[in-house]
Residue, then its C-alpha position, 0 to 999 in steps of 0.5 A: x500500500x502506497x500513500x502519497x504527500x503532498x511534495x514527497x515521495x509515497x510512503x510504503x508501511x513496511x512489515x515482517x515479510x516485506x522487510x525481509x524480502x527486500x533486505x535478502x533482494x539487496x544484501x541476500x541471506x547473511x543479513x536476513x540472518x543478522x536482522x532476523x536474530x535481531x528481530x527475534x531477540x527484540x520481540x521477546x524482549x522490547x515493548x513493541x516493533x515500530x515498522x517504517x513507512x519509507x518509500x524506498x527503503x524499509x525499517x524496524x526499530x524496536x521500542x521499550x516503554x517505561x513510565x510512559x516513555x517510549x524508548x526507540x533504541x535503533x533501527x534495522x533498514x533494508x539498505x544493510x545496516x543498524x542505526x545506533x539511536x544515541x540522538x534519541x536517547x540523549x533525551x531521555x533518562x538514563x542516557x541524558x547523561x552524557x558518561x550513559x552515552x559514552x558507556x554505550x559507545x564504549x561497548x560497541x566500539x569494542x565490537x570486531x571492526x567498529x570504531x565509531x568516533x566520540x562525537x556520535x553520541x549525539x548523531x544516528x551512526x550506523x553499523x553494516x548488518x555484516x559486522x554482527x554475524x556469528x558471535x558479534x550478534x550476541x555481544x551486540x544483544x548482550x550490549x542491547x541487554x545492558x540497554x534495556x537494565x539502564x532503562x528499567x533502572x530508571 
């Protein structure tokens, strides 16, 4: 389904099956793999997924709620990557404080071949979905985790 705006592209609602296929049409089945074991921890875990409406490319960005406050912690997209969402976070406890932030940066710059520099703790960096097969997968959702205590701890 595609809606138009006025001066814009259409937009697309974006779900599961939509997403997937079109993540495996780009970047084949690697990344489905990556984005499916992200997707499968993040609802059990999350308090729900939001799935984009971008015309072109898709997204999934899994949110926790707490107190009332949504927390969107990243987006997947269909053009390959993970976007970290540390210009979302800074506004809310407990990463409005900036060591929070640099903590988190912290822990995903010691992922295998990430090195995100100190000044997107207020930007949306991204990660290439091939940077967290295997094993960077689950230090990636072990640093999801400690995401989620921080939240909750709140």
């Amino acid at each position: 389904q595609i809606k138009a705006r006025a001066g814009r592209r259409p937009s697309r609602q974006w779900d599961e099956e939509s997403f997937f296929a079109e993540l495996h049409t780009r970047f084949g089945p690697d990344a489905v793999a990556v984005a499916r074991r992200i997707l499968d921890w993040a609802t059990s875990r999350t308090t729900r997924i939001y799935w984009g409406k971008g015309s072109r490319s898709g997204s999934f960005v899994p949110v926790v709620q707490r107190h009332g406050v949504d927390h969107q912690l990243f987006a997947v997209w269909t053009y390959g990557t993970l976007e970290l969402y540390f210009q979302y976070l800074q506004y809310k406890e407990p990463f409005v404080d900036e060591a929070k932030r640099r903590e988190l940066l912290h822990r995903v710059n010691r992922l295998d071949d990430v090195s995100l520099p100190d000044d997107v703790i207020a930007r949306r960096p991204s990660i290439a979905l091939s940077l967290l097969h295997g094993e960077a997968a689950d230090r990636f959702i072990e640093i999801l985790e400690w995401v989620i205590r921080e939240i909750e701890a709140t």
